[in-house]
N, C-alpha and C positions, 0 to 999 in steps of 0.2 A: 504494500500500500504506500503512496507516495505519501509523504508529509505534505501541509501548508506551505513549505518553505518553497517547493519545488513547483505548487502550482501559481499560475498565471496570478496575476496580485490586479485585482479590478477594485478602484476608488471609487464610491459612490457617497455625492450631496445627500443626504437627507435631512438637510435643513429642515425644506418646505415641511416634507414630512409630519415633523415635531411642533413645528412652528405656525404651521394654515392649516387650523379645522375644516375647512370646504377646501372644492374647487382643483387646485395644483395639488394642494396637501394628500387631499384625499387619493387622487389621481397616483403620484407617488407611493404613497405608503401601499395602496392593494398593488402596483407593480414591481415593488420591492420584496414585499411581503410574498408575493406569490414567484417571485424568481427563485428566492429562497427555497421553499418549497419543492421547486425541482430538485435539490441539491445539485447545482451544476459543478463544473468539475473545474471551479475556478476559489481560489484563496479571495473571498469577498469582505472589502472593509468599509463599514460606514462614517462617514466623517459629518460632523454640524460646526460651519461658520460661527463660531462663538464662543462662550466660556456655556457650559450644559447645568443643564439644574437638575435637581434630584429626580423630578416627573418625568423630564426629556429623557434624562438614561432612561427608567420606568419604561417609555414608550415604544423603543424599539426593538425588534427581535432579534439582534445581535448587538454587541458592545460597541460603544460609539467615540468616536474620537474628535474631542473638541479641540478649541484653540484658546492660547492665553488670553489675549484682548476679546473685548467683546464683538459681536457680528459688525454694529456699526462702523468699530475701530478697523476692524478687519477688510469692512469693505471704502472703508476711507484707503487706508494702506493701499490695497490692492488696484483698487480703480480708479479713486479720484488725484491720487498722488503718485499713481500709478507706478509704486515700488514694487518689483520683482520679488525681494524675499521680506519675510520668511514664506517659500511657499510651501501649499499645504502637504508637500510630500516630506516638511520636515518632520510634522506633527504623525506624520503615520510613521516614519522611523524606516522605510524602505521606498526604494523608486515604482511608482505603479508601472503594469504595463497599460492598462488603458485606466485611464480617468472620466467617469462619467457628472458631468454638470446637468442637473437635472431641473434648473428653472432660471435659462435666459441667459447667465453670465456666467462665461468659464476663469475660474483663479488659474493664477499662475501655478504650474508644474512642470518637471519634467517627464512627466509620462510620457512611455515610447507610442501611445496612443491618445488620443480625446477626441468624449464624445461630448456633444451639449445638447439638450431638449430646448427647442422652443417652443411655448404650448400655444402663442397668437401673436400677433402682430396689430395689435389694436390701438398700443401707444404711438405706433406708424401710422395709422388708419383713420383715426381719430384721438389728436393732440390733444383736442376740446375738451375730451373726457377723461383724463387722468389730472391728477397733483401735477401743477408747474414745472417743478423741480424734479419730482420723479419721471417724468416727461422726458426732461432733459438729460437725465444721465442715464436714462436707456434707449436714447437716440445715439451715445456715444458708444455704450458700453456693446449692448448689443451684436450691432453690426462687426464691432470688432473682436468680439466672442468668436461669431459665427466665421468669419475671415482666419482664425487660429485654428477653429477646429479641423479635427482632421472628420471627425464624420456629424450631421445633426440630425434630430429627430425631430418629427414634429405629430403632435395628435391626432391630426386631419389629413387628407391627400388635401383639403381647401388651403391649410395652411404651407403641405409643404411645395405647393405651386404658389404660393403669395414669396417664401422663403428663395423658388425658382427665379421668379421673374423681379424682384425687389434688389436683391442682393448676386445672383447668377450662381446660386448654389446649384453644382452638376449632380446629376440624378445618381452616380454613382455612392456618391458623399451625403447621399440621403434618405432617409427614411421613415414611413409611417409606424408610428404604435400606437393604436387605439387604447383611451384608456375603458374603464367598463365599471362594474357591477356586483356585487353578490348576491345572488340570486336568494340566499337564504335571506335573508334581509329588507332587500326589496320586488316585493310581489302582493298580491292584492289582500287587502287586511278585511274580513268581514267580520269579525266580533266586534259587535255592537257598543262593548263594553270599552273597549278601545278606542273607538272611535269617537265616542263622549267624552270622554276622561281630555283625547287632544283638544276637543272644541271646548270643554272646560277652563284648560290650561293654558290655554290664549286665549279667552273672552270670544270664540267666534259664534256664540249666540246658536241660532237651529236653523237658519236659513240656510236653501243648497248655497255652495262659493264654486267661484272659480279661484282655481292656486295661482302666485306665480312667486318664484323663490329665488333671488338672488342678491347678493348685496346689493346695497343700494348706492346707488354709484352713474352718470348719466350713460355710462353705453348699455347697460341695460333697460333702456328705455321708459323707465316708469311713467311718467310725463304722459307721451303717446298713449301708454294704455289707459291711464286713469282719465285721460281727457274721450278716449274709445269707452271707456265702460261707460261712461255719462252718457254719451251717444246710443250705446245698446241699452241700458237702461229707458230711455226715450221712448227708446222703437218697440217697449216691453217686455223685456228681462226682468226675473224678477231678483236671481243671483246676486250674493255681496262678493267684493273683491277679498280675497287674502293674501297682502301683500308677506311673502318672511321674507327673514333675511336681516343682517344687522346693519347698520349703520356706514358705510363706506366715506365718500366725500360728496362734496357739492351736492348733497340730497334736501338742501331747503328747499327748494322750488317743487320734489314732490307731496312734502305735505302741504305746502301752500298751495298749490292744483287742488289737494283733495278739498282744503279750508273753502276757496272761491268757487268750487263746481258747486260747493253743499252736499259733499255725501262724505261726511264724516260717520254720519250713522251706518253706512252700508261698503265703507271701506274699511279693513282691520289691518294694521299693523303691527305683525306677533314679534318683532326682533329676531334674534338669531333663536333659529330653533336647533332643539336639540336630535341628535341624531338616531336615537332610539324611538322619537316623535315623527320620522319626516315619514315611514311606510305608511302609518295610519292617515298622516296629513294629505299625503299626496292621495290615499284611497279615498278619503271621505268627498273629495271633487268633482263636480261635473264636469271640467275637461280642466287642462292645464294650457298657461297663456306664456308664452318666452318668445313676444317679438322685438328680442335684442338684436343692438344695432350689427354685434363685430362678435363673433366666438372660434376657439379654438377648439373645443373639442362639445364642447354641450352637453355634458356632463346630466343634469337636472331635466335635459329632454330624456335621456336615458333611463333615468331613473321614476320618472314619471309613466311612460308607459311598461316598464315593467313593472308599476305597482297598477295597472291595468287600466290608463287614464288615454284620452284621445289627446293632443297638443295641437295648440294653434302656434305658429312659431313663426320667424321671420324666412324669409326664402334667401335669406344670403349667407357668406361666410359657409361655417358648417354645418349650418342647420340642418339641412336637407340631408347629409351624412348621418348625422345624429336621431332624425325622429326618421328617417325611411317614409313607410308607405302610412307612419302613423299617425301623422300629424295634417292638417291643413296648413296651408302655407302663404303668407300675404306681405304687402309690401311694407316692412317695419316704419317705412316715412310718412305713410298714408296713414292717416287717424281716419280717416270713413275706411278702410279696408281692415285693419285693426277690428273698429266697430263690426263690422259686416260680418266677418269670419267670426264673432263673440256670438252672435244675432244666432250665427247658422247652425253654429255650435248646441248652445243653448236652448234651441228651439228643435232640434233634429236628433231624436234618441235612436235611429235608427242610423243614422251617419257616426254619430259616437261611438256606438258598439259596434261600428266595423271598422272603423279607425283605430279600436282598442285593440281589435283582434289580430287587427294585423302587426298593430306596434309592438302589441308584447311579443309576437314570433320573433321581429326584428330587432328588440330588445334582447332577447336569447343569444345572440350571436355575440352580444359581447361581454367575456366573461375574463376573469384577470387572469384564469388558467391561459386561454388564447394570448394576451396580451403579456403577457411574462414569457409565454416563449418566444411571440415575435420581438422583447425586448432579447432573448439570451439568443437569438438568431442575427442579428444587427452586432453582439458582444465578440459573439464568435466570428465575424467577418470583420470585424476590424480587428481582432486578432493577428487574422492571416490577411489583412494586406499588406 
């Protein structure tokens, strides 16, 4: 039997991991988590940008290797001052052979390999909707990540043709990993008891709702929908909205829409929900609503119709990746199409349940068994390039 010593030495970020409850985090931790799993036949070490806290070790399924300054300090160092050491191959104590950066920015190493994930291209896409600042030094950092790397991933084939033609990353040096799902987890919750206790535990009253679940943040479009639900409401809806999701930036202008339309009574804002909450959440809805502007992988369309829900979604980016044959599809700029597709939704039980039927088949397909191997398949060819 070969030792550790002798196999291939792969670095992997699981910052986000430990760090972001939704979204990338999630995305991360089931593809790590399920790489693992395989037991591949590689000497695998985790690394987290920062000093670790007692929870963050807690959190991962093998031992983690931090850094002495804090993440901030680390990524001042690293990217804004742009000093080469200490990199983080001193912190692991051996040279990797491949280095995986798994959300947007590669640190300096000298791994004989690097890979990097990019999961969107949204702070390229729309500057408008991110932090200033954060804006700005991933217009710099970015780009020059993806120029180091020797191979990138990205969520989407939508993203990694934005990644094609933005930057001229060759097809060779790149590739898709979908993220996904576990199916034990999410799928259609009908205990009643369940489903009380969540519309309990966020005030959402007994009226049917429609979901839609993402921070709150302007590329996720809240705006558009809430000014579209007043519209479908009009045209006789009788559904409340449920906005989740925590807090992001620039989201005063959403509840000041909900304040000047006047439907503070019939929109709910639960915060971030918890994620033992979100099966019941998503099941207890008449359809689920995600016409965001820009997405990399869509993650919450996923999860949505495998908790057996129909999606009205935007037709751009990856949405259409993401919901398949299960969703409706309409122009996220349009507030009467918004509205329309609510209208048709809501009023059409027989369009619903075959939107359902088909999302959740096409929900099935992605599962983090699948996507852990097309992660340790990308591993293993940059190996042997």
């Amino acid at each position: 039997m070969r030792s550790h010593s002798t196999l291939p030495l792969i670095a992997i970020d699981y910052t986000p991991a430990v760090r972001q409850s939704a979204g990338i985090g999630r995305i991360i931790r089931g593809q790590i988590d399920a790489l693992l799993a395989l037991d591949p036949p590689f000497d695998i070490r985790l690394f987290v940008v920062g000093r670790l806290t007692r929870a963050e070790r807690g959190a991962s399924p093998r031992p983690l290797t931090g850094t002495p300054l804090s993440e901030r300090n680390m990524v001042r160092l690293w990217h804004r001052l742009n000093a080469p050491l200490p990199t983080i191959d001193t912190f692991l104590g051996r040279r990797p052979d491949l280095l995986h950066a798994t959300d947007f920015v590669l640190p300096p190493t000298r791994a004989r390999r690097t890979l990097l994930t990019v999961h969107d291209l949204a702070f390229l896409f729309y500057p408008e909707a991110a932090m200033p600042g954060l804006q700005r030094y991933l217009n710099v950092v970015v780009p020059r990540s993806v120029a180091r790397a020797d191979f990138v991933i990205a969520d989407s084939a939508h993203t990694a043709r934005d990644l094609a033609t933005q930057w001229q990353v060759p097809a060779d040096r790149l590739a898709v990993v979908y993220g996904a799902i576990d199916p034990a987890r999410f799928h259609p919750v009908d205990d009643p008891a369940a489903g009380a206790a969540v519309r309990a535990r966020y005030n959402l009253g007994s009226a049917p709702y429609i979901l839609t679940l993402s921070r709150l943040e302007p590329r996720k479009n809240h705006v558009r929908l809430i000014e579209a639900f007043a519209r479908a409401r009009a045209a006789g809806i009788e559904d409340h909205l449920v906005i989740g999701g925590g807090k992001g930036w620039l989201y005063e202008e959403i509840f000041a829409r909900v304040k000047a339309l006047d439907l503070e009574h019939a929109v709910h804002f639960t915060g971030f929900v918890a994620d033992d909450d979100l099966p019941a959440l998503y099941s207890g809805a008449r359809f689920f609503a995600y016409p965001s502007l820009y997405e990399g992988f869509g993650l919450p369309v996923v999860e949505a119709l495998a908790c057996g829900l129909p999606v009205l979604a935007g037709d751009n980016s990856c949405l259409p990746e993401a919901g398949g044959p299960g969703a409706l599809y309409v122009n996220a700029l349009d507030v009467d199409a918004i509205a329309s597709g609510m209208v048709t939704l809501a009023q059409n039980p027989a369009l619903r349940a075959a939107l359902a039927a088909a999302g959740s088949a096409h929900a099935a397909r992605f599962t983090w068994a699948r996507s852990a191997r097309a992660l340790l398949d990308v591993y293993t060819n940059a190996l042997a390039a």
